[in-house]
C-alpha positions as CSV (number, residue, x, y, z in Angstrom):
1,X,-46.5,8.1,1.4
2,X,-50.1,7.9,2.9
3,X,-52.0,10.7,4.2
4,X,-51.1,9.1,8.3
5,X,-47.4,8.9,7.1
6,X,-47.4,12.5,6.2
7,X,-48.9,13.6,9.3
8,X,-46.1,11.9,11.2
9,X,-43.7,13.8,13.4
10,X,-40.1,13.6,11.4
11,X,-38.1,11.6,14.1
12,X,-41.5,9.0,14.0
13,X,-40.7,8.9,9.9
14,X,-37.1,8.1,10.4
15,X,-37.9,5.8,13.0
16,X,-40.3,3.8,10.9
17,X,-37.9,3.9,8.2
18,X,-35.2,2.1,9.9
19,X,-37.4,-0.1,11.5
20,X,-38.7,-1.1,8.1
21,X,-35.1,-1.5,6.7
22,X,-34.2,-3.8,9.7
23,X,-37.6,-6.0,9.3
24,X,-36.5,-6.3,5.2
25,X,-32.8,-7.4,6.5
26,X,-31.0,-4.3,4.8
27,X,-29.7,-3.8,7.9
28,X,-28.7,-7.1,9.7
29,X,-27.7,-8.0,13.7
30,X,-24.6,-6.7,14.4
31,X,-24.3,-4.4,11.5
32,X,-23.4,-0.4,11.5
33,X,-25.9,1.8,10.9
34,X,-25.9,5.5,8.4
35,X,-24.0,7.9,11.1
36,X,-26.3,10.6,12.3
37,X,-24.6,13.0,9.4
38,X,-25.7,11.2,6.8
39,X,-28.9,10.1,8.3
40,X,-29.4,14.0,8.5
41,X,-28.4,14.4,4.6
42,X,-30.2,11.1,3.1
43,X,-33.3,12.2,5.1
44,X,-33.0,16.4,5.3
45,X,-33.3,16.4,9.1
46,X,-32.1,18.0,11.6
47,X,-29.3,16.2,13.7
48,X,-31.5,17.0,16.8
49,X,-34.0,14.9,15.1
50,X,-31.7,12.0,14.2
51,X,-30.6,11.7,18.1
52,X,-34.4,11.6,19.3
53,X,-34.8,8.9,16.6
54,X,-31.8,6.9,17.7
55,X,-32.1,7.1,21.0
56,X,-36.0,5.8,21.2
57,X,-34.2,2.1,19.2
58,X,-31.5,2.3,21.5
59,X,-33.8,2.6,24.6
60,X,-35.9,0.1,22.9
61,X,-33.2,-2.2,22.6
62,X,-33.6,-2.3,18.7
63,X,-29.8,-1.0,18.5
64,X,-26.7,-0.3,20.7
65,X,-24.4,2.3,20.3
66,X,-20.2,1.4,21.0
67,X,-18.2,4.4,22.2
68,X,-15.9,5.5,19.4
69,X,-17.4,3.0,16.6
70,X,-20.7,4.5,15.7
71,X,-24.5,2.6,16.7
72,X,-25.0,-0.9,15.5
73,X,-28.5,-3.4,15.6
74,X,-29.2,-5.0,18.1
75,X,-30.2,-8.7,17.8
76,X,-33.9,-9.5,18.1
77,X,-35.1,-10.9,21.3
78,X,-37.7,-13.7,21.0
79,X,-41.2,-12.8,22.0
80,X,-43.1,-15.2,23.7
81,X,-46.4,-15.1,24.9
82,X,-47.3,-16.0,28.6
83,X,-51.5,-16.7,28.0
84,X,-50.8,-19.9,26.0
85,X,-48.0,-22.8,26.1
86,X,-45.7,-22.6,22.9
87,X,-43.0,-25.2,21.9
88,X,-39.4,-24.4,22.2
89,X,-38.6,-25.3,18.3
90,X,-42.0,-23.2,17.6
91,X,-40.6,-20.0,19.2
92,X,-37.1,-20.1,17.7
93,X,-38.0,-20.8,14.1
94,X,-40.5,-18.0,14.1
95,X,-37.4,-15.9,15.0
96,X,-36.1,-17.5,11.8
97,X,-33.6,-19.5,13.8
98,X,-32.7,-23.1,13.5
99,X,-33.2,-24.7,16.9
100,X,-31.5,-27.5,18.7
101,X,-31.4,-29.4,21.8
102,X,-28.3,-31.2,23.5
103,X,-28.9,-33.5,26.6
104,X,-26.3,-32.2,29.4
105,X,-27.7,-34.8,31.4
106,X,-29.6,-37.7,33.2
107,X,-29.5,-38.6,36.6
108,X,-31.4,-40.5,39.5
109,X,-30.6,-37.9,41.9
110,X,-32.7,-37.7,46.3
111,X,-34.8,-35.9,46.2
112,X,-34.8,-33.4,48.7
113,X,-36.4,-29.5,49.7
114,X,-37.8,-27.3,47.4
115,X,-37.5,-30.6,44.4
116,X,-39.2,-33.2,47.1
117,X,-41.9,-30.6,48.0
118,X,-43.0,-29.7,44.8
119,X,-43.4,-33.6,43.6
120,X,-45.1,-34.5,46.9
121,X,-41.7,-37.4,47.5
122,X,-40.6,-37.9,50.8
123,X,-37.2,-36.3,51.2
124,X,-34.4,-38.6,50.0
125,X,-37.0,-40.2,47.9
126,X,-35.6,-41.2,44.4
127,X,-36.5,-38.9,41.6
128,X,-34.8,-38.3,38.2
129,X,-33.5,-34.7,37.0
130,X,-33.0,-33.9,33.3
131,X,-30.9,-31.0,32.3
132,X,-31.4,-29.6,28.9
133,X,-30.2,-26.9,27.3
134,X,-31.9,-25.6,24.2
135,X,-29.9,-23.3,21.4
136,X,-30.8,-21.2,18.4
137,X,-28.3,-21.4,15.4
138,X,-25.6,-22.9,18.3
139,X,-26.5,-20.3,20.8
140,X,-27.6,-21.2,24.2
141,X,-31.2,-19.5,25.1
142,X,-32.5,-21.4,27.7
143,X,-31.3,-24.1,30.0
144,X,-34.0,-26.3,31.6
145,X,-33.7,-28.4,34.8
146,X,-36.3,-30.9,35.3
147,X,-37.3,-33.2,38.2
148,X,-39.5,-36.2,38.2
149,X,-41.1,-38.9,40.0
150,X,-39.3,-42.2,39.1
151,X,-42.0,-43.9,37.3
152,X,-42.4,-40.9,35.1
153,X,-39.2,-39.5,35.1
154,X,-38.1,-42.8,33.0
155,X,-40.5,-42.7,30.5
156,X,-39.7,-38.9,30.0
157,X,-35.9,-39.6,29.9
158,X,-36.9,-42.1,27.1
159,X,-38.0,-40.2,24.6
160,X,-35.5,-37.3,25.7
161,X,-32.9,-40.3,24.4
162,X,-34.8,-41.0,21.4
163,X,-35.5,-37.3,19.7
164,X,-31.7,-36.5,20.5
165,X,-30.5,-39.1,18.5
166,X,-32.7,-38.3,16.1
167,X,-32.0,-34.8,16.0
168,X,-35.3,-33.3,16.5
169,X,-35.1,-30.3,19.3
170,X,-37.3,-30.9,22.3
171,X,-38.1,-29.1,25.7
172,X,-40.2,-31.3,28.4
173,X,-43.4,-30.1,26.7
174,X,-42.6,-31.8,23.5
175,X,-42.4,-35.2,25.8
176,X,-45.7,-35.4,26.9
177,X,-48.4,-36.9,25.2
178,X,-48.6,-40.7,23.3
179,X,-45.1,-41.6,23.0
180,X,-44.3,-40.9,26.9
181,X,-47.8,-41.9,28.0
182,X,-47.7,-38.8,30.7
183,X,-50.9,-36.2,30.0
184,X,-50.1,-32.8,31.5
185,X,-53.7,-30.7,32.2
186,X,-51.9,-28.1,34.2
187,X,-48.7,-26.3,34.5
188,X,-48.4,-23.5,37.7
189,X,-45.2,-21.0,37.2
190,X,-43.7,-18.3,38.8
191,X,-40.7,-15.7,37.3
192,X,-38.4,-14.2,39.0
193,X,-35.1,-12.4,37.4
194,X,-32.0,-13.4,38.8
195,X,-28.3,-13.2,37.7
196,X,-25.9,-15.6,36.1
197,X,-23.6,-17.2,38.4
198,X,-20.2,-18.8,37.4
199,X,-21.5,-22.4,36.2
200,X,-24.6,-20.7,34.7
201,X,-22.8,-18.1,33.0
202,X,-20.6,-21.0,31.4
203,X,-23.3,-23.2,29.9
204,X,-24.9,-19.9,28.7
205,X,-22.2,-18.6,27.1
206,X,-22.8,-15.1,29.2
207,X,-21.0,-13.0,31.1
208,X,-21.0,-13.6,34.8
209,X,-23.8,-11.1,36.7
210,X,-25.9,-10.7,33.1
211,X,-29.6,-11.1,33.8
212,X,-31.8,-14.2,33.5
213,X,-35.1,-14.9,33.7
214,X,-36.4,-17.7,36.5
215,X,-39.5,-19.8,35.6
216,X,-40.0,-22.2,37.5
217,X,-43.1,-24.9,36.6
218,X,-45.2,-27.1,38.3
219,X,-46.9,-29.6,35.8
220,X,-50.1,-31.9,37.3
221,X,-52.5,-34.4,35.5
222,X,-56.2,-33.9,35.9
223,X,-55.9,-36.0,39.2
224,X,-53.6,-33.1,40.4
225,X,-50.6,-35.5,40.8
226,X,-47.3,-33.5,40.1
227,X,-45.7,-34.7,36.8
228,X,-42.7,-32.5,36.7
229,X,-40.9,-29.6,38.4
230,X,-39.0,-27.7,36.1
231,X,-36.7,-24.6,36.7
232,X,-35.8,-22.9,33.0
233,X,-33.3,-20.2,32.6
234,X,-34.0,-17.9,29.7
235,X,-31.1,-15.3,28.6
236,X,-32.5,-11.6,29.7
237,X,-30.7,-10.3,25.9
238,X,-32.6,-12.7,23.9
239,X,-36.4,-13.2,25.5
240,X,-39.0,-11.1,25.8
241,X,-41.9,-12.1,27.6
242,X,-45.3,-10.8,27.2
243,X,-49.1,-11.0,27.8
244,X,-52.9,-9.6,27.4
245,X,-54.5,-9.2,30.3
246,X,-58.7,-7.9,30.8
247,X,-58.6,-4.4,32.8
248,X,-61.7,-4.9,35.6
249,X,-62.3,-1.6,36.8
């Protein structure tokens, strides 16, 4: 033990302990945990101690405690940053998951309100809407809805075709580029958190009222003609969003 690790407070040691036990996978999602006695006798600490300890993971979300069955781990959530775009098969396998996509499906839908607004269509104008839902190790985490211009939204649809079949997993983002022939330069989002309804809660696999995060995206080429507008739903138990921001006094 270093000279920092010594000049921890107790609770702070244990905490770090179990963290560092969790990170090496000696204690796994969904597993029981020491009980608080023999937490006390493996570490000689005080049960006051213990609680603190526990309670700071709980509170963290690190574990979860079940009335009459003892505290367990939680699952981790997947961080992703906000100051950069990263790939939906990019975030899952850091979180050492194997990610998929399935195609729930394609449509030539009118456009019309908030989905004719945001592409600039006339309302009733044709436009094509891709739903997506993206899983890690067979569990829903996100579930995208994407409009499009025509022109774009077949090209898009496309390769949306093609990588399923293949059985590579996509979001939107992994559409642009060569193969599609559509060049994103900017993407303008906004989140709000909102709760799962009846047919949300069913594709996500959640219970009805459980949180969700909102983004909803604008992508435009450098001309600042919109590509696509995208709603994605991300599960509030399994995403954590975060960023760095400058502090101008």
């Amino acid at each position: 033990m270093n000279r920092q690790d010594r000049a921890m407070p107790l609770y702070s040691k244990l905490k770090k302990s179990l963290n560092d036990q969790m990170e090496m996978g000696f204690f796994k999602p969904g597993q029981l945990i020491p009980s608080e006695r023999t937490l006390c006798l493996q570490y000689g600490i005080s049960r006051i101690t213990v609680r603190r300890c526990i309670s700071e993971l709980i509170h963290e979300g690190i574990l979860y405690r079940k009335q009459g069955k003892g505290t367990f781990v939680a699952r981790r959530k997947i961080q992703q940053g906000l100051a950069r775009i990263v790939t939906f098969s990019q975030t899952v396998l850091e979180l050492g998951m194997k990610p998929s996509s399935e195609i729930l499906s394609i449509e030539t839908i009118n456009a019309v309100g908030e989905v004719a607004k945001q592409l600039g269509l006339p309302s009733a104008a044709p436009a094509v809407k891709l739903a997506l839902l993206g899983k890690g190790d067979e569990e829903p985490l996100v579930f995208y809805e994407s409009f499009f211009p025509p022109e774009i939204g077949r090209k898009i649809a496309q390769e949306a075709r093609k990588r399923e079949k293949e059985g590579v997993p996509f979001s939107t983002y992994d559409l642009y580029g060569e193969s599609s022939g559509v060049f994103p330069t900017t993407v303008n989002q906004t989140f709000e958190a909102i709760v799962a309804n009846d047919p949300l809660s069913a594709i996500m696999e959640v219970k009805k009222g459980s949180p969700l995060l909102l983004i909803q995206s604008l992508f435009t080429n450098r001309n600042r003609q919109p590509l696509e507008f995208r709603k994605a739903l991300y599960r509030g138990d399994r995403y954590k969003f975060h960023i760095v921001r400058d502090f101008i006094a």
